[in-house]
N, C-alpha and C positions, 0 to 999 in steps of 0.2 A: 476423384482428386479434389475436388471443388470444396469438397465438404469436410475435408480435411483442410486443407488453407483454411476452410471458417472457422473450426474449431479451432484450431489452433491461435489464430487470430481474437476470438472470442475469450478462450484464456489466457490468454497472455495480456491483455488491456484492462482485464477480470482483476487476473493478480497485481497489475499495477494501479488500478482502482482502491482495491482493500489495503497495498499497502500506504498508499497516499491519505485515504479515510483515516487510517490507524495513526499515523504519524506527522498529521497536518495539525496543527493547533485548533482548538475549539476553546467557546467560552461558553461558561454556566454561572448566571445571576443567581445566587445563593446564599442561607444564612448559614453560617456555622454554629455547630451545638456543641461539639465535643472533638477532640482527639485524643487519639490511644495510642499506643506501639504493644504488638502484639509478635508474636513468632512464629514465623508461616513457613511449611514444607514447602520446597523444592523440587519438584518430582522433573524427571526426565520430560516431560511434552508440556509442564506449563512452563519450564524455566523461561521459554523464548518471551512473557508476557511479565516477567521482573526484568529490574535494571542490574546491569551486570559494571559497576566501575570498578569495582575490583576482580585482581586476578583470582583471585582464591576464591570468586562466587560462582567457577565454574564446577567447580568441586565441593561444595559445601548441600549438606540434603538439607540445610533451614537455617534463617536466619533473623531477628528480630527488622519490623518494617513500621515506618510511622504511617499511621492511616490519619485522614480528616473526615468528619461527620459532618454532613449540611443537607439542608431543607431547600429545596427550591420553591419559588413565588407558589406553585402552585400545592403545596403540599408535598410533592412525593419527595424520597430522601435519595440521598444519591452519597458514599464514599469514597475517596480518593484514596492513593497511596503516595508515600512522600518520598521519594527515591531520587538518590544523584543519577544524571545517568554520564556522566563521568565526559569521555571522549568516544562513546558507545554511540550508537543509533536507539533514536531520531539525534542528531546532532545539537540537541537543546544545549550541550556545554553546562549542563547544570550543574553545582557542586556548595549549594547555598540551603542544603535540607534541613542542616539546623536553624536558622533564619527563618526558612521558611515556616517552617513547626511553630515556632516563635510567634511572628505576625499570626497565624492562623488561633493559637492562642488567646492573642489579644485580640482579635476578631469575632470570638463568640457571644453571640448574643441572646436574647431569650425571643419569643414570639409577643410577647405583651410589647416586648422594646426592643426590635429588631434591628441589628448594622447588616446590611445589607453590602456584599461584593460580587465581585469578578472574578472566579477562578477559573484561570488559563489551563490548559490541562490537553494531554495526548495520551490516545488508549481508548479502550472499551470497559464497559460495564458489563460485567456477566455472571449473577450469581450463580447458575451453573456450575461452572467450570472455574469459582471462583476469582474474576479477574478482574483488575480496579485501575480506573484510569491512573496514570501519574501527574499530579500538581505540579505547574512548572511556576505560576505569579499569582498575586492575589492582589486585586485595588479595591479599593472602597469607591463606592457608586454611590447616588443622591438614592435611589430603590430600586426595586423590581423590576420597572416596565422601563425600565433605560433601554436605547438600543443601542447593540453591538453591533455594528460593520469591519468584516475578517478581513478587514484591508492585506493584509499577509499575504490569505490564502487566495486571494481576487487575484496580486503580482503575481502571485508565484506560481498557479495555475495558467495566467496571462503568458508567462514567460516558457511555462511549459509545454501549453502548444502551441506556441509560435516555433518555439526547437523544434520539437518532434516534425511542424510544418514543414522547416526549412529543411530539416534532415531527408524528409519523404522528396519533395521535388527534385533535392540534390542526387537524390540515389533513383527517383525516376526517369533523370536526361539520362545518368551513368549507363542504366539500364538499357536506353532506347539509341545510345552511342554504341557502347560498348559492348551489350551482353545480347541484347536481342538480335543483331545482323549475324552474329554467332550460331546462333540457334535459329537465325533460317536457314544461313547456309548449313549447318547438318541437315533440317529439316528436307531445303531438295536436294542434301547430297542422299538421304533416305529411300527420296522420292524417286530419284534418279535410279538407284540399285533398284529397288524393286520393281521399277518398270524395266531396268535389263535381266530380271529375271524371271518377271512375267513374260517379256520376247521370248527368252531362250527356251521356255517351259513350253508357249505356244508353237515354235519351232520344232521342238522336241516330238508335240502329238502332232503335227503336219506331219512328219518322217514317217512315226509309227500309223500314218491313218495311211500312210500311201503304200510301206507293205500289207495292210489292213489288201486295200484295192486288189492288190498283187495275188 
């Protein structure tokens, strides 16, 4: 039984790990080289990894997506995609993708004469499975070796287990009031029966051991 509460335990903090990963803001100091819009299938198992702010893009097999291209400090490339994500989850409230497009435009620069930014972004990279973070801001930085502190993600992690803390002790008195005096008393209401049926069972072969004698 033990190992079952752990597993279970273990997955369920798992899944709320990956989706806090997935949905927590990150930032990437980067140059921008290029943006496209290209027209990407929809298939049934990646849909959960586009933005969905409209109703019709639960039903639609593809649909044109703006991506951005950029270089990070240390060479490797990294693409975004530019998607509203409307009143959907993660709750970015986003609905500035043309804007956004925009700035990221005017933000490109070459490696001889590089502008160097911030882009805010929630998601993964996978070329695999094809999957591209979504751009949510873009600031212009003095370079490369700036540093970012996720003040955000520090509150709001801060704030998350502090809940979760408070939620646990409140539901361990509830437990040790309420639920556990419960579950002793079945415990030696248990105890109590099967010792009146271990007597009566022992009583029973007394009887038979005494016509046994007989």
């Amino acid at each position: 039984m033990a190992y079952v509460k752990w597993a279970f335990i273990i997955i369920f903090w798992g899944t709320v790990a990956v989706i806090l990963q997935y949905s927590l803001p990150q930032h990437d100091v980067v140059r921008i080289v290029n943006t496209y819009e290209e027209r990407q299938d929809l298939t049934d198992w990646t849909r959960i990894f586009w933005s969905e702010p409209e109703d019709q893009s639960t039903s639609l097999s593809n649909r044109d997506v703006q991506f951005i291209q950029a270089v990070r400090a240390n060479g490797k490339p990294i693409v975004y995609r530019n998607e509203d994500t409307g009143w959907g989850w993660p709750p970015y409230f986003k609905f500035d993708t043309a804007n956004l497009y925009t700035e990221a435009n005017d933000a490109k620069s070459t490696k001889e004469n590089p502008d160097w930014v911030v882009v805010t972004h929630y998601g993964w990279r996978n070329e695999f499975m094809s999957i591209f973070p979504n751009a949510i801001f873009i600031r212009y930085v003095d370079g490369p070796d700036v540093r970012i502190i996720p003040w955000f993600n520090i509150i709001f992690l801060t704030i998350f287990a502090a809940l979760v803390w408070a939620i646990w002790v409140r539901w361990r008195r509830f437990r040790q009031k309420k639920i556990d005096p419960v579950l002793e008393n079945m415990e030696d209401g248990l105890y109590a029966a099967g010792d009146a049926i271990d007597e009566k069972r022992k009583g029973l072969r007394r009887w038979l051991d005494s016509w046994k004698s007989k």
